[in-house]
C-alpha positions, -999 to +999 in steps of 0.1 A: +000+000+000+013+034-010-001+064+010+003+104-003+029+118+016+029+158+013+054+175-012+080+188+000+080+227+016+036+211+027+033+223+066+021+188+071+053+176+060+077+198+080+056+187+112+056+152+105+095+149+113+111+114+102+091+097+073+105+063+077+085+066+108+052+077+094+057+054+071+061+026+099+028+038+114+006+042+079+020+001+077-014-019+077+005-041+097+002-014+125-031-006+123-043-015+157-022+008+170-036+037+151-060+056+172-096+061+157-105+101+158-129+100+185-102+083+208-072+102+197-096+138+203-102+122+239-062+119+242-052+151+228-079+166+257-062+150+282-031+160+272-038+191+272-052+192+310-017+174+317+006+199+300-018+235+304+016+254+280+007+233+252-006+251+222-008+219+200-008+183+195-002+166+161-016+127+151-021+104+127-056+092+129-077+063+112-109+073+104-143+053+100-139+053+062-104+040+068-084+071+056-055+078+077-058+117+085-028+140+095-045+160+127-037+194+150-057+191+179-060+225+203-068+236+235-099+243+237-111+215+216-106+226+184-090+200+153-078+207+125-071+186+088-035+186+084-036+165+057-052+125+040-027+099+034-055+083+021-074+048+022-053+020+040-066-010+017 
């Protein structure tokens, strides 16, 4: 499976540091350790309640129509589409 990495000078790509580790975590072969959205917002709320300086989190997320999201989550909730690697099948 080939997912659509950004191009290079994409803000989704300069926050996504190493690619041979997104790649590693797009693998289907990892896929149960991808958080779904609803769990990873739940996370990124916590964290935030953990670390009050934070201005913002960044995931990879699998959605219910099995795209694999790029995601800024805020501090008061807020989220943000960084960018779609695409489907994972």
């Amino acid at each position: 499976m080939s997912y659509k990495m950004p191009p290079e000078g994409h803000k989704a790509r300069a926050l996504m540091g190493d690619l041979a580790h997104v790649a590693e975590v797009l693998d289907p072969a990892n896929i149960k350790k991808l958080e779904s959205f609803p769990l990873a917002r739940r996370a990124a709320n916590k964290f935030f309640e953990e670390n009050p300086a934070a201005r913002a989190i960044v995931k990879i997320v699998m959605r219910c129509d099995d795209e694999r999201w790029l995601v800024s989550y805020g501090p008061r909730g807020g989220w943000k589409k960084l960018w779609n690697f695409g489907k994972g099948y």
